[in-house]
N, C-alpha and C positions, 0 to 999 in steps of 0.2 A: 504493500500500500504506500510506505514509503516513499520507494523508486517512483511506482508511479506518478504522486505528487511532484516529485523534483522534477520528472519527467514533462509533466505539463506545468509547470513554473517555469522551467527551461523553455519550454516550445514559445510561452505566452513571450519570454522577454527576446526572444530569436524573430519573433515573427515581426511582417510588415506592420503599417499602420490599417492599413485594411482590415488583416487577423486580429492584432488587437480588438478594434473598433467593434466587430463582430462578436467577438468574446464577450465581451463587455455586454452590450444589447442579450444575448445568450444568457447572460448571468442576472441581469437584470427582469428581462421577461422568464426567466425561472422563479426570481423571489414574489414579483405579481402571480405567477402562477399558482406557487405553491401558499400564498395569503389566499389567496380568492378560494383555492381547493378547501384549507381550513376552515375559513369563513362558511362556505357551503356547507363541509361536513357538521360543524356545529350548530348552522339552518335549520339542515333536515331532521339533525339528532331533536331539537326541540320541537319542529311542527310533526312529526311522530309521537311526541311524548303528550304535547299536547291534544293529539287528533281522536290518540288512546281515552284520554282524559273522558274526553267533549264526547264521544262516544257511548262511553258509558252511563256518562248523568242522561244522556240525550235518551238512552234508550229505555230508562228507566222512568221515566213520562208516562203520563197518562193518555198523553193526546199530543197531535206534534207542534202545539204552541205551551206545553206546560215547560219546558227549559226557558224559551225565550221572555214566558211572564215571569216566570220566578227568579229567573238567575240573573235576567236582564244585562244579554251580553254588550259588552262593549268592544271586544276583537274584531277587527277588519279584515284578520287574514285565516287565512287558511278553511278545515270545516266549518266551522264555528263562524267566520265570515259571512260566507255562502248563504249559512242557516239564518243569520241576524240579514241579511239583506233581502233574503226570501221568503221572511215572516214581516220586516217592514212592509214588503209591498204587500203582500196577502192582507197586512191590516188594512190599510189603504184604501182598499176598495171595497172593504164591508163599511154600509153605515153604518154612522155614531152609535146609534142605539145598541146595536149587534157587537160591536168595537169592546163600550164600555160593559156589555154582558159579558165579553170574554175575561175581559182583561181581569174582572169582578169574578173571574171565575164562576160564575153562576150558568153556564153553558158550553159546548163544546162545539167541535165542527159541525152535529146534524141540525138539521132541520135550518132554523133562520140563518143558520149562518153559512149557505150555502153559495156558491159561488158559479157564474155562467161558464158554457165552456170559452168563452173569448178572454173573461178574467184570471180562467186558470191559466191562460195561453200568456198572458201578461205574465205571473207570477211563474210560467216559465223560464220565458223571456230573461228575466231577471236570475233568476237561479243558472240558466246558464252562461251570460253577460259574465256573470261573477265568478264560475267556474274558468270558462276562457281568463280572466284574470290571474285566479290562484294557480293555472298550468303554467303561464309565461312568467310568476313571480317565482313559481319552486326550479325552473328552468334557467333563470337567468344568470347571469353569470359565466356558464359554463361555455359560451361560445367563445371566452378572452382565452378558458385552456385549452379547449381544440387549434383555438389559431398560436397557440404557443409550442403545443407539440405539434402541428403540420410543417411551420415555421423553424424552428430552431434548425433543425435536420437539414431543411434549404438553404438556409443561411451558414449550415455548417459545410454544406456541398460547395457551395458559389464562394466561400471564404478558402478553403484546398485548393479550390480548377484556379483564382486568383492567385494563388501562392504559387502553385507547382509553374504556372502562366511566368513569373517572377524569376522565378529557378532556373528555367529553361533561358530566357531571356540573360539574367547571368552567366551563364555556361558559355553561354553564345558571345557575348561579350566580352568575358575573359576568354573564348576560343579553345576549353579547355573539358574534358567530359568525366576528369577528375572525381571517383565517389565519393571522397573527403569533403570534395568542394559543394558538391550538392546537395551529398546528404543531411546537413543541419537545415537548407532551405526544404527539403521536404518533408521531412518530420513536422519543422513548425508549420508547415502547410495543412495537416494534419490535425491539428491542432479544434480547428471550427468545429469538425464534424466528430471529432469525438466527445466533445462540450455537447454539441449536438444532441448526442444521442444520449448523454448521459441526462439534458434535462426531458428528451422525450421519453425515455422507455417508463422511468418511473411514473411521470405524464398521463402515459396513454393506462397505464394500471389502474392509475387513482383515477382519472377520469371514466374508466367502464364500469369500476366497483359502485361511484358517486351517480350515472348513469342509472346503471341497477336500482338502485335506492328512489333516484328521483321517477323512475317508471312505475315502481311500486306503489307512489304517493300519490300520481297523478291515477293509478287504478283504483286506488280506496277511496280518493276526490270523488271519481268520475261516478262508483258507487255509493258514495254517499248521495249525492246528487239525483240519483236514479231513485232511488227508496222516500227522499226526503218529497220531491215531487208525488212518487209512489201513495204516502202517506197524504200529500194533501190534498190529493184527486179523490183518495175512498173516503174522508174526513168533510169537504167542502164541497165538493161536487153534487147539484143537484137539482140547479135551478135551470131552464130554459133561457137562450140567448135571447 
């Protein structure tokens, strides 16, 4: 491990300004990388823990507005989002009277408080508005580490073909095909694309595990979502357009 180190310490201070330069950006969109990966992995660690949470009380309801009256959420993200956006509107469009029976708890979704199918379609509308949201908020991010591992590798290619381009051009210059003479210009040539790869392999790891993770959040969204509608069509549903 050593060697190696002294190895690329050697190449970095051997190499053109180009290599350098290279390195450097290499080095730099690795530490953005790997913040952003962390960042992420502690994202989804928490809207997991909380989704577990919000699931549970949710489901232990009596009716699928008894969370939102009694717990009266204030989260904007994640289930619990969804749920608080998708019961404001549902209030919404029942009259006052039916409104303040609910909220009074003194009734539940049958009978009066029944809803057309164009309102459910509203209170779709919205349940999904808000879903498209929580996909491109638990997604985000991860486009800056895709373009960091596609990137780096390219940049460690085009930093070598530069160098070795360099070497050759020396050779030619001194008029001489000397191995001594060229070989330190080709090793630091070398140099980009082993940076390279060293910030993508571990990259493209952490971003399919972080990947895996974000698919699985965006399937239990997409289910919740399904059910929570599910619940308020058999609950509201029953009035003629």
């Amino acid at each position: 491990m050593l060697v190696l180190a002294n190895s690329l310490i050697d190449g970095f201070v051997n190499s053109n300004y180009i290599g350098k330069g290279i390195v450097v950006i290499q080095l730099i969109s690795s530490i953005v990388m790997f913040a952003t990966l962390f960042g992420k992995w502690s994202e989804l660690k928490f809207v997991e823990t909380s989704t577990r949470r919000f699931l549970r009380d949710f489901s232990s309801g009596r009716d699928v507005l008894d969370y939102y009256l009694s717990q009266r959420p204030s989260v904007m993200t994640g289930v619990e989002g969804i749920y608080k956006e998708t019961c404001e509107r549902l209030l919404k469009l029942l009259t006052p009277d039916v409104r303040s029976l609910l909220v009074g708890r003194q009734t539940n979704g049958d009978g009066a408080a029944a809803l057309t199918a164009r309102e459910l379609e509203l209170v779709r509308g919205t349940c999904e508005h808000k879903l498209d949201e929580e996909e491109i908020r638990v997604a985000s991010g991860m486009t800056i580490v895709a373009s960091v591992v596609a990137l780096s590798p390219m940049l460690g290619l085009l930093g070598t073909v530069w160098g070795v381009l360099d070497a050759f051009a020396d050779m030619g210059t001194a008029g001489s095909a000397n191995l001594a003479t060229i070989a330190p210009s080709i090793s630091s040539a070398l140099l980009t694309t082993v940076v390279g790869l060293f910030v993508a392999i571990p990259g493209v790891c952490c971003f399919n595990a972080l990947n895996s993770r974000i698919r699985d959040i965006i399937s239990d969204t997409e289910g919740f979502a399904d059910e929570l509608m599910g619940r308020i069509a058999c609950e509201f549903q029953g009035r003629n357009a």
